[in-house]
ZADREN-655955 format. One record per residue (C-alpha): y, x negated, z; residue in three letters. Coordinates in nm, 4 decimals, padded with zeros to 6 digits. Layout:
N
ATOM          Y          X          Z   code
ATOM          Y          X          Z    ALA
...
***
This chain:
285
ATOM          Y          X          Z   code
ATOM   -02.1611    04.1444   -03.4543    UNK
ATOM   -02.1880    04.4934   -03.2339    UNK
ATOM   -02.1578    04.7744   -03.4658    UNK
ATOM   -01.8173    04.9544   -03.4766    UNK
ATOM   -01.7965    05.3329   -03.2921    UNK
ATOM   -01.8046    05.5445   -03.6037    UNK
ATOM   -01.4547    05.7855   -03.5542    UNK
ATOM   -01.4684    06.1882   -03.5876    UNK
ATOM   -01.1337    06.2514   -03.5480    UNK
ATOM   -01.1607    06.4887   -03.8490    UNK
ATOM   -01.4645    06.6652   -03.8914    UNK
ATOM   -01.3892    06.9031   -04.2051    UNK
ATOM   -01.5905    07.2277   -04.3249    UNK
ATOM   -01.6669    07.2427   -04.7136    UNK
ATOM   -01.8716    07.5766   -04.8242    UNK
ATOM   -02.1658    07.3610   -04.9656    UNK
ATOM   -02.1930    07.6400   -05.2773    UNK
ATOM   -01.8808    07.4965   -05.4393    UNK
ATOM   -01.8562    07.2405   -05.6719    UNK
ATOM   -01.4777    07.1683   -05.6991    UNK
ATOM   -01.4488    07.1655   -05.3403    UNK
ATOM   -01.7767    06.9617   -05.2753    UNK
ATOM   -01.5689    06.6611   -05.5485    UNK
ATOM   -01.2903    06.7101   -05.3544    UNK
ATOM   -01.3704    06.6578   -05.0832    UNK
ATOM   -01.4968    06.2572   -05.2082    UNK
ATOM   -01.1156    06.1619   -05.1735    UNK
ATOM   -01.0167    06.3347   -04.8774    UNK
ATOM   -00.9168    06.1738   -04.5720    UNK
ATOM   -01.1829    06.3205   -04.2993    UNK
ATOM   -01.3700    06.0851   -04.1127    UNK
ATOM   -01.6715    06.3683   -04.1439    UNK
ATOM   -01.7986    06.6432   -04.3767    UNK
ATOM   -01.9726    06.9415   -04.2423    UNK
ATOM   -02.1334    07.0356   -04.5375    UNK
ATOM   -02.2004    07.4293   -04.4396    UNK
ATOM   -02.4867    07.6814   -04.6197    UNK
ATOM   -02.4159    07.9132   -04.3225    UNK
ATOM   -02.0747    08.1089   -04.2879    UNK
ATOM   -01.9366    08.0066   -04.5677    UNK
ATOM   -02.1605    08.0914   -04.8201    UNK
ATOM   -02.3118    08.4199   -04.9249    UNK
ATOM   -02.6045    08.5712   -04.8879    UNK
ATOM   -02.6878    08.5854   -05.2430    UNK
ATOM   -02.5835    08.2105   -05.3140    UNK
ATOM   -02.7445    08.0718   -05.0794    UNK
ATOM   -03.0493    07.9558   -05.2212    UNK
ATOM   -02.8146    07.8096   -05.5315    UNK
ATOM   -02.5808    07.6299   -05.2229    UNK
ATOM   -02.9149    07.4365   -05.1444    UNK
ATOM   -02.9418    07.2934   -05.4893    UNK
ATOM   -02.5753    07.2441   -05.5390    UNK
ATOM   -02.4915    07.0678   -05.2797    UNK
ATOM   -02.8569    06.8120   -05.3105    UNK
ATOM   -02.6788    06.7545   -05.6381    UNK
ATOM   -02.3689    06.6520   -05.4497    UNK
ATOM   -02.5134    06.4659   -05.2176    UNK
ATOM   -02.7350    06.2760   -05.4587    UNK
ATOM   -02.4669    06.1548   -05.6433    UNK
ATOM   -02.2784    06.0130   -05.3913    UNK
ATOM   -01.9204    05.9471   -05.3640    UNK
ATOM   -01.8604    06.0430   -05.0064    UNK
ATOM   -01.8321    05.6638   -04.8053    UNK
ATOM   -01.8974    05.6053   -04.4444    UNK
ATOM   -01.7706    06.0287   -04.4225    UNK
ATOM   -02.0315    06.1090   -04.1852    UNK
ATOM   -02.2003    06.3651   -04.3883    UNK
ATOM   -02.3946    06.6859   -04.2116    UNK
ATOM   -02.5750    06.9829   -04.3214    UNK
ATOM   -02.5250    07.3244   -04.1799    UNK
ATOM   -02.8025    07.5219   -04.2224    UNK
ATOM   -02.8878    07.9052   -04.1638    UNK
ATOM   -03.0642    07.9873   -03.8293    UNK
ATOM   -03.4386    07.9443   -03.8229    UNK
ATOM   -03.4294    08.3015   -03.7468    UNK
ATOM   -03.2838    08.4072   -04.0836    UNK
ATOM   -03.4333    08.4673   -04.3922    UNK
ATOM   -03.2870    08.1315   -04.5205    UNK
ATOM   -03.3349    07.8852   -04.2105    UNK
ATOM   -03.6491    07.7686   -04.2922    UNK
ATOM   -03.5777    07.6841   -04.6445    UNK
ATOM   -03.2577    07.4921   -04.5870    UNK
ATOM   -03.3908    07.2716   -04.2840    UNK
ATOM   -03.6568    07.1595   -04.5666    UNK
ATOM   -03.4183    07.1736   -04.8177    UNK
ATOM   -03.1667    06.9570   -04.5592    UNK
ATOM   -03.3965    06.7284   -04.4695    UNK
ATOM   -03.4505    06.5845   -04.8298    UNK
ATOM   -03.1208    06.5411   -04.9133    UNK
ATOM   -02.8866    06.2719   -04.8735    UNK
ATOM   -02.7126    06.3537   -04.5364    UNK
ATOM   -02.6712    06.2271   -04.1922    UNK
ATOM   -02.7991    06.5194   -04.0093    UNK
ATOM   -02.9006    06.8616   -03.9664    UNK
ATOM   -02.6654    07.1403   -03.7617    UNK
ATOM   -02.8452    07.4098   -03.6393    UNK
ATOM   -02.6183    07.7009   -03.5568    UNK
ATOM   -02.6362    07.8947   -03.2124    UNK
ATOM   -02.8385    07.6711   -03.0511    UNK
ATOM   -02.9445    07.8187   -02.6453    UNK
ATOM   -03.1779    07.5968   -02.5673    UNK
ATOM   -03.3404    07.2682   -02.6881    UNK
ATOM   -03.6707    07.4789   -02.7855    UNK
ATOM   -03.4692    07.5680   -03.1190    UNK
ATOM   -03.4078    07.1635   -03.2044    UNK
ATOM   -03.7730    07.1226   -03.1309    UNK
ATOM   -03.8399    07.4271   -03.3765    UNK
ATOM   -03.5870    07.2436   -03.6476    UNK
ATOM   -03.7878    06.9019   -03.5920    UNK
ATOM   -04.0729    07.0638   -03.6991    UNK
ATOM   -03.9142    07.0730   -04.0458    UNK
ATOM   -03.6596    06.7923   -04.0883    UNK
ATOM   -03.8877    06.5251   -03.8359    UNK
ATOM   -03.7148    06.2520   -03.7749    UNK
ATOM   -03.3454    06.3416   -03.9053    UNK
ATOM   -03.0828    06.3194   -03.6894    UNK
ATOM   -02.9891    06.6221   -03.5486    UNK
ATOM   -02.6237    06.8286   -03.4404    UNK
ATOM   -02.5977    07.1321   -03.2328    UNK
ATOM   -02.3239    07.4326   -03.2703    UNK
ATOM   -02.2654    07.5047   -02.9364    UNK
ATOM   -02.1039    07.8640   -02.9529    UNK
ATOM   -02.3161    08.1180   -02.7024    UNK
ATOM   -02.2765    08.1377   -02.3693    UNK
ATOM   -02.6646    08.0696   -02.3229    UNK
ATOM   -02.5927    07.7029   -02.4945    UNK
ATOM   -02.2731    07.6824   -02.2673    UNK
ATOM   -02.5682    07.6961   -01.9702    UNK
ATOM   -02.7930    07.5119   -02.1290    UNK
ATOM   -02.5834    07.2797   -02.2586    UNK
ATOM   -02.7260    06.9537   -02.0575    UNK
ATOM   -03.0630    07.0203   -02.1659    UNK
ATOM   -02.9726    07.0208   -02.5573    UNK
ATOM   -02.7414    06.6937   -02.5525    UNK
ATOM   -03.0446    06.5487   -02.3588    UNK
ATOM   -03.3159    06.6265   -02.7183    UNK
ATOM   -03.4153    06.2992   -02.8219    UNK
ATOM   -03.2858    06.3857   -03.1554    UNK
ATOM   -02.9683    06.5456   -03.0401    UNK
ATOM   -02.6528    06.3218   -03.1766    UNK
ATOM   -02.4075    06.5718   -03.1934    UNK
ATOM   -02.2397    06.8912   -03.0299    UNK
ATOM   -01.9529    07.1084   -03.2558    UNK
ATOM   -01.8243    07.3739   -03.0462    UNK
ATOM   -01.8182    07.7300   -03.2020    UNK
ATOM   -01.5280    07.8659   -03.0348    UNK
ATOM   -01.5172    08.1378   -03.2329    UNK
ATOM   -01.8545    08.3059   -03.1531    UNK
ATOM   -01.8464    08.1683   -02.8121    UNK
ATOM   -01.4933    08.3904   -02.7719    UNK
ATOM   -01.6429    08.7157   -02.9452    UNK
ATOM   -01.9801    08.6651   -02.7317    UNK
ATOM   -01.7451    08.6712   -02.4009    UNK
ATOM   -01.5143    08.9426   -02.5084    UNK
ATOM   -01.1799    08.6932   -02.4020    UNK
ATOM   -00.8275    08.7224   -02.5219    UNK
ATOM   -00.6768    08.5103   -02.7212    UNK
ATOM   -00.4904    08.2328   -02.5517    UNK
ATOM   -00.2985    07.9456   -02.7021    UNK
ATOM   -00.4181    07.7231   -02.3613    UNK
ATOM   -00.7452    07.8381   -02.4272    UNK
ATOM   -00.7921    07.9382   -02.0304    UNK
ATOM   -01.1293    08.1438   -02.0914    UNK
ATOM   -01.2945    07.8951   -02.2853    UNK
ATOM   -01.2600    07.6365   -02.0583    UNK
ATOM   -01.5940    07.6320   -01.8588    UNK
ATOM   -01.7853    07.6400   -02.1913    UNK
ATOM   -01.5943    07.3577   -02.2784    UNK
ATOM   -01.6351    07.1309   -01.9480    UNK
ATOM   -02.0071    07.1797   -01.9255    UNK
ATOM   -02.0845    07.0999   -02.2851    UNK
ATOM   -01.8397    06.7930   -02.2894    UNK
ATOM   -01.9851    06.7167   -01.9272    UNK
ATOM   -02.3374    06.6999   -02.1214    UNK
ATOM   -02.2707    06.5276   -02.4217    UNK
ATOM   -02.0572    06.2135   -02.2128    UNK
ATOM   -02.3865    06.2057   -01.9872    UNK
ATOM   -02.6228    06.1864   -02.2666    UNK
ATOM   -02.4032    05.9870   -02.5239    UNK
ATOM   -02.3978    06.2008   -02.7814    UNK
ATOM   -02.0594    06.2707   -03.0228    UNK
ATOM   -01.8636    06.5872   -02.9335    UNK
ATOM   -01.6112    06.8099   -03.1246    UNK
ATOM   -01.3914    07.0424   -03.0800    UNK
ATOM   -01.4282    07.4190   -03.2586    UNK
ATOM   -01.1381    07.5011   -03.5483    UNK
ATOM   -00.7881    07.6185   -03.5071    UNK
ATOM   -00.7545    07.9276   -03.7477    UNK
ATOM   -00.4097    07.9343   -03.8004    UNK
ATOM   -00.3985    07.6131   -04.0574    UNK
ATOM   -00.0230    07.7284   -04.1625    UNK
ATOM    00.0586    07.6620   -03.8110    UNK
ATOM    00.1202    07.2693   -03.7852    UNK
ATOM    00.2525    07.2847   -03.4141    UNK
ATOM    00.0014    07.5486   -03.2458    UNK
ATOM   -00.2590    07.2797   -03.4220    UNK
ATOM   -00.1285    06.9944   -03.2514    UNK
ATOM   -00.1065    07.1360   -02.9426    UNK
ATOM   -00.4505    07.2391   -02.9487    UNK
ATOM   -00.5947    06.8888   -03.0335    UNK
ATOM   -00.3560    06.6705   -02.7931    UNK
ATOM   -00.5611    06.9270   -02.5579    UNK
ATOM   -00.8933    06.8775   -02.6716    UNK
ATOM   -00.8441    06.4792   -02.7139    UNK
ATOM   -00.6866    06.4900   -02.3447    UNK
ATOM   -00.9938    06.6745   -02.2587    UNK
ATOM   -01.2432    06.3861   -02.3804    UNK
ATOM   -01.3205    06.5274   -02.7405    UNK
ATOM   -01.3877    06.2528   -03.0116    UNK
ATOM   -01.2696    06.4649   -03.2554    UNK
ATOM   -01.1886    06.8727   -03.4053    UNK
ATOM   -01.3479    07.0702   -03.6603    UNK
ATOM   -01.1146    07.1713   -03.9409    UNK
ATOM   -01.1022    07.5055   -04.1722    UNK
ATOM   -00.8651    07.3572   -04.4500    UNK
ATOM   -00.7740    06.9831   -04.5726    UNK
ATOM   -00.4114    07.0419   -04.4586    UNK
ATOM   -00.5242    07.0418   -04.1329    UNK
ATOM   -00.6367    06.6419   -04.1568    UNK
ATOM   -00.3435    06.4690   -04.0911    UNK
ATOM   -00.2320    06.6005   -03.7819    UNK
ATOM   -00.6347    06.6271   -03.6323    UNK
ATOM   -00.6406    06.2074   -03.7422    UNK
ATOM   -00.2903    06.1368   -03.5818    UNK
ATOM   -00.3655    06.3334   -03.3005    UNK
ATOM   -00.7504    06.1700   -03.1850    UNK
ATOM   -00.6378    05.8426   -03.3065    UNK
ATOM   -00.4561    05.5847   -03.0718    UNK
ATOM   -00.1152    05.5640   -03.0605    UNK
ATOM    00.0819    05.2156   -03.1115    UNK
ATOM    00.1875    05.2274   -02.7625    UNK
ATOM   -00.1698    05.2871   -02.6257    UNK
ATOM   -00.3122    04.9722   -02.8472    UNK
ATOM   -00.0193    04.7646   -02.7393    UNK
ATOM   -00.0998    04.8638   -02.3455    UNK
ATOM   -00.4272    04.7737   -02.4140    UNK
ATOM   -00.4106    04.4396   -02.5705    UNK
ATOM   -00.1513    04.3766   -02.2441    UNK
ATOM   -00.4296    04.4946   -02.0050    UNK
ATOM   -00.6986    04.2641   -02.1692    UNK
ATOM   -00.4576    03.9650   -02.1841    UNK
ATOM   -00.3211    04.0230   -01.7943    UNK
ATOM   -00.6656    04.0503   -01.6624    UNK
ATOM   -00.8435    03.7846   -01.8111    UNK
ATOM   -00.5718    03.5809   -01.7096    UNK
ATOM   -00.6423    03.6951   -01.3341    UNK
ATOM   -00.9867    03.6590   -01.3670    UNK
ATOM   -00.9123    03.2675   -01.4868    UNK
ATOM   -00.7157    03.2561   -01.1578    UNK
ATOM   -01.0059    03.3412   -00.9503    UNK
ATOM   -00.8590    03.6995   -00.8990    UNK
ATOM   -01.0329    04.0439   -00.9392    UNK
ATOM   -00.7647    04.2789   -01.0262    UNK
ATOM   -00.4239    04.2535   -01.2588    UNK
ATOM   -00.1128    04.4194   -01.2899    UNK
ATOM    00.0464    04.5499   -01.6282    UNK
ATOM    00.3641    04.7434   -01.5990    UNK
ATOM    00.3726    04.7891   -01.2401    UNK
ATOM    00.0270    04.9585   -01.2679    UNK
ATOM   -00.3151    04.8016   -01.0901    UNK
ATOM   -00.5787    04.6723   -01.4198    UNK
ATOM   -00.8911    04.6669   -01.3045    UNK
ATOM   -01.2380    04.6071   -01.4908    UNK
ATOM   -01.2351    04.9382   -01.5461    UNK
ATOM   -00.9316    04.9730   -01.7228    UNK
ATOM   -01.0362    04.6950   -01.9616    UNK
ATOM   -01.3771    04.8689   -02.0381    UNK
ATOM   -01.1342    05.1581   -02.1476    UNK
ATOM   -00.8924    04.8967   -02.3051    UNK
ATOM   -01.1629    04.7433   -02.5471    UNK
ATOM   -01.3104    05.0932   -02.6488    UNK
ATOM   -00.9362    05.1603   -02.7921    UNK
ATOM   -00.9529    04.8502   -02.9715    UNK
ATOM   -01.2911    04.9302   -03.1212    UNK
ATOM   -01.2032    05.2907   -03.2101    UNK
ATOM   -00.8768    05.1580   -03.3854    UNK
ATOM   -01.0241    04.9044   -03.5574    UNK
ATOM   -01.3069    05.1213   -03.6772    UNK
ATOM   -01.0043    05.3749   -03.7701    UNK
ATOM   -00.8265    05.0382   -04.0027    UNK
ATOM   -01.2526    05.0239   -04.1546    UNK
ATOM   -01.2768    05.3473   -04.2590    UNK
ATOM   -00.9644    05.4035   -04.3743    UNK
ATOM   -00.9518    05.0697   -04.5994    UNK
ATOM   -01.2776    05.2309   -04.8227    UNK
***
């Protein structure tokens, strides 16, 4: 039986240094836990985060969350100590922040061999480079840092997003070219329920598989919004049906609500099917 796409509608930050947010987050509804010893954790706690979050992770509790490690840059005092640290623990992969170029991954390989690896994509060097990371045979993951990318560009701030846009193409571009999952960067405002929805109906019209979130109350609407809709999984059970039925007539093409269905259309169709159905999986734990 093929092997269900794993969904990242929700990808959710947790500062890996503490412990009632680390149990909390075993019962939230994200579809993936970025488990961070960067940002979100001091410089003085971080070499506590590592153990406190092993001890997290060890224990268990989290599902099929997709569960990754942020570390520290390899060019901080901590980076070198957290890939290791990472790479024993019981997570999915590694995310190395500010990655330019795929010479970083191969640095962070050197440490954590063989683990999966996830690139923050938030400099405009990565933006350029962007094809060559998602192309590192460990690469199997981009998370867009729209927040450093913004600072490093000096742009505005605009609710359509306008001057992040190339940045965005080229690094969703790369990942849909070399397979590899892609998310969108956080929305800050997590009071604001409507400028959040707006922002991922963009990013999932844009080809994102899912957004990185700040807060839990942000879930809900990130899962609605990158999951399909009841009208989308009814079109596409229609589309299957109508076309097989063609092809059993000897004909190449269908038509589904005065619309051509082509095999094209049905490749799309069944990849809705799979994601929902992968949705129903995860969300039955």
């Amino acid at each position: 039986m093929p092997q269900l796409p794993r969904p990242l509608r929700s990808v959710l930050y947790i500062p890996a240094s503490r412990s009632r947010a680390l149990e909390k987050a075993r019962t939230l509804q994200t579809d993936a836990i970025i488990f961070d010893l960067e940002d979100a954790v001091a410089p003085d706690e971080k070499p506590a985060a590592r153990t406190t979050l092993a001890e997290a992770l060890a224990a268990g509790g989290y599902g099929e969350r997709l569960k990754i490690v942020r570390i520290n840059g390899l060019e901080t005092d901590w980076g070198a100590d957290d890939a290791q640290a990472a790479a024993e623990m019981a997570a999915d992969a590694v995310l190395l922040p500010k990655v330019d170029g795929p010479a970083q991954l191969d640095a962070l390989a050197q440490i954590t061999g063989d683990t999966p690896l996830w690139a923050m994509m938030e400099t405009p060097q990565g933006m350029l480079a962007a094809a060559e990371i998602a192309a590192h045979p460990l690469c199997q993951g981009m998370v867009m840092g729209t927040n450093d990318l913004a600072k490093d560009m000096g742009t505005r701030f605009r609710a359509d997003r306008l001057p992040l846009m190339t940045g965005l193409g080229l690094c969703l571009l790369a990942a849909k070219t070399h397979g590899v999952a892609i998310v969108d960067g956080v929305f800050n405002a997590f009071k604001d329920t409507d400028g959040l929805a707006a922002e991922c109906a963009q990013g999932r019209d844009m080809g994102f598989d899912g957004k990185t979130l700040i807060h839990p109350a942000q879930l809900e609407v990130a899962n609605a919004a990158f999951s399909p809709t009841e009208e989308e999984v009814d079109l596409a059970r229609r589309q299957i049906a109508a076309y097989d039925e063609a092809i059993a007539a000897g004909q190449a093409v269908a038509v589904v609500d005065g619309r051509i269905v082509e095999n094209l259309h049905v490749a799309t169709a069944r990849e809705t099917l799979a994601k929902m159905d992968a949705i129903a999986a995860l969300s039955a734990e």
